[in-house]
LOTIKE-28326 format. One record per residue: residue in three letters; x negated, y negated, z negated of N, C-alpha, C in turn. Coordinates in steps of 0.05 Angstrom, whole numbers, plus 32768, in hexadecimal, padded with zeros to 4 digits. Atoms other than C-alpha are relative to their C-alpha. Layout:
BEGIN
AlaXYZXYZXYZ;...
END
This chain:
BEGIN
Unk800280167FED788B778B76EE7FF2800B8019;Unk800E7FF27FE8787E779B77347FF47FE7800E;Unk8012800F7FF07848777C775F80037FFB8015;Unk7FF57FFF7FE97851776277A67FE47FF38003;Unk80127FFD7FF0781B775E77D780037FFB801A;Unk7FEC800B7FE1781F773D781D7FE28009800F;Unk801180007FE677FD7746785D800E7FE7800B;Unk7FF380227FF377FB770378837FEF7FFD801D;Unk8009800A7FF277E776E578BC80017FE68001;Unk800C80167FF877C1769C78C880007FFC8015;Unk800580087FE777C1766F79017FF07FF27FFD;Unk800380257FFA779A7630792080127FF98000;Unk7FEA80087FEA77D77622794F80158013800A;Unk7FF17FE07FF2780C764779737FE9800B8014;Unk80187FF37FEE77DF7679799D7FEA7FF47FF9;Unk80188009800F77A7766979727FEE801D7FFA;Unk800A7FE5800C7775768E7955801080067FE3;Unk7FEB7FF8800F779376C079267FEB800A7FE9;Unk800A7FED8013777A76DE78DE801380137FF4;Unk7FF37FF3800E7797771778C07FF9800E7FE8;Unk80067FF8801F7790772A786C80197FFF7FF0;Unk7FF77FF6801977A6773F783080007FF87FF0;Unk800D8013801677B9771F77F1801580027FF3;Unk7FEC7FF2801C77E1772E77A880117FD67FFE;Unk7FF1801F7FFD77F676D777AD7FF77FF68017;Unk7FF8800A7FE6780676C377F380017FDE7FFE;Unk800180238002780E767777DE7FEA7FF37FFA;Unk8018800A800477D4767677BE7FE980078016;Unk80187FF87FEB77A6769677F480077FF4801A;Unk7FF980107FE877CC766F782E7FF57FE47FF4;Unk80088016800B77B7763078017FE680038005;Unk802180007FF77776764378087FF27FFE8014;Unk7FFE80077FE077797644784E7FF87FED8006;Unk7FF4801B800077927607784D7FE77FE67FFC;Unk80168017800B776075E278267FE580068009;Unk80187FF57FF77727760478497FF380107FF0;Unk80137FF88013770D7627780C7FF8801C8004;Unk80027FF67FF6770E766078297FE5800F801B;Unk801F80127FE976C07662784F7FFD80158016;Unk80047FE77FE576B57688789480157FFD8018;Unk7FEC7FFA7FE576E1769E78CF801F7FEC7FF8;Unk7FEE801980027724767778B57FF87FE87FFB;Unk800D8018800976FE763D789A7FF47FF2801B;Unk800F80107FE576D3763678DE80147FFE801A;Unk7FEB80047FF777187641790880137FF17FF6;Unk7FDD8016800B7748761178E1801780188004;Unk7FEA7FEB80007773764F78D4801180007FE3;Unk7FFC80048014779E763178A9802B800C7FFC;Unk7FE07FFB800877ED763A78BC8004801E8003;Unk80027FF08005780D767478A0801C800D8011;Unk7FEE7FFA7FE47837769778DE8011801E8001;Unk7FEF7FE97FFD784F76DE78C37FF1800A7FE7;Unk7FFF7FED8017785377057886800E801E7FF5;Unk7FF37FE4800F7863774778687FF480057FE0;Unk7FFA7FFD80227876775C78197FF3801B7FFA;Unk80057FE080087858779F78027FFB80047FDC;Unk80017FF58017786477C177BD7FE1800C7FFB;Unk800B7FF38001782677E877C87FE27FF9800E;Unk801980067FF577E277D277CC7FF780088017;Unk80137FF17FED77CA780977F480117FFC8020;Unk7FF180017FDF780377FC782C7FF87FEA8008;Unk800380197FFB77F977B878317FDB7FFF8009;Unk801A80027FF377A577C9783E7FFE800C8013;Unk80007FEF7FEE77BD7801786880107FEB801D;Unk7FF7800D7FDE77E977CA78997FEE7FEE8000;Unk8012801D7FFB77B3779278927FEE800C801A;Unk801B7FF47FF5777A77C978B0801780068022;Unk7FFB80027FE677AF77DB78EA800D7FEE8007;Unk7FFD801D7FF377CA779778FA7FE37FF3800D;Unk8012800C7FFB7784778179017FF08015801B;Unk80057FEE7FED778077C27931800B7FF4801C;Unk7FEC80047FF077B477A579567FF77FF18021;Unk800E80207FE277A1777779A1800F7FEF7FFC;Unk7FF58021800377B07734799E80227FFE800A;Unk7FDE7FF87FF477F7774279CD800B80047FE9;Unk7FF47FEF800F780C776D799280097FE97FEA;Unk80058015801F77F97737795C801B7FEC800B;Unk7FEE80217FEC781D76FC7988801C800F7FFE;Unk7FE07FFB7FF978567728799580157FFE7FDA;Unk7FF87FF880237864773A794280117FE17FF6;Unk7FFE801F8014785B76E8793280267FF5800E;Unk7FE5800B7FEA788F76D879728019800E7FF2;Unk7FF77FF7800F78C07708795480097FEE7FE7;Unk7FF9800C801F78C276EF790A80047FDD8006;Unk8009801E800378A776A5791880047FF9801F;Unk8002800D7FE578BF768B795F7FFA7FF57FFB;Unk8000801C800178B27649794B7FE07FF87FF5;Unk801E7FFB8009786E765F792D7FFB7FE17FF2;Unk7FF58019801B788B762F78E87FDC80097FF7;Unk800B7FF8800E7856763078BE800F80007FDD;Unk7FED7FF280087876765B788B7FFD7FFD7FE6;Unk800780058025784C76457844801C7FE87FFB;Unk7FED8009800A7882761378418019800E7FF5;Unk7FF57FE7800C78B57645782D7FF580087FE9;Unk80097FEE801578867666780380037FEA7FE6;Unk80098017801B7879761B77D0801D7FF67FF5;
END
């Protein structure tokens, strides 16, 4: 059985503030978001919709794009979401 592993990105809003992490269930850690349970920087931003995702087989790739996405400038980030998510859906629907 193989494992899958996502890198994601959180919004507030469109052009919101943004979080970017790591996580082995994507539905469940966007839920968490969601519900606030989550305590700190998303929690004190309402960073709850989920605006771009990537699948990784491999733990270590998936910590290796979290650390340079999070490298990335804000342009870079905005441009990735625009790309995948014009409509900047929030995307957990899909996932449930």
């Amino acid at each position: 059985m193989m494992n899958s592993y996502f890198v994601y990105i959180v919004a507030s809003k469109r052009n919101g503030t943004l979080y970017i992490g790591v996580t082995n269930d994507l539905a469940r850690r966007v839920w968490e978001h969601k519900e606030g349970l989550i305590s700190g920087f998303t929690q004190k931003y309402h960073v709850k919709l989920l605006v771009y995702y990537e699948e990784y087989q491999d733990v270590k790739d998936a910590i290796a794009r979290e650390k340079a996405l999070k490298e990335w400038n804000r342009i870079w980030k905005l441009r990735i979401i625009e790309e995948q998510n014009p409509e900047w859906r929030d995307l957990y629907e899909d996932l449930i």
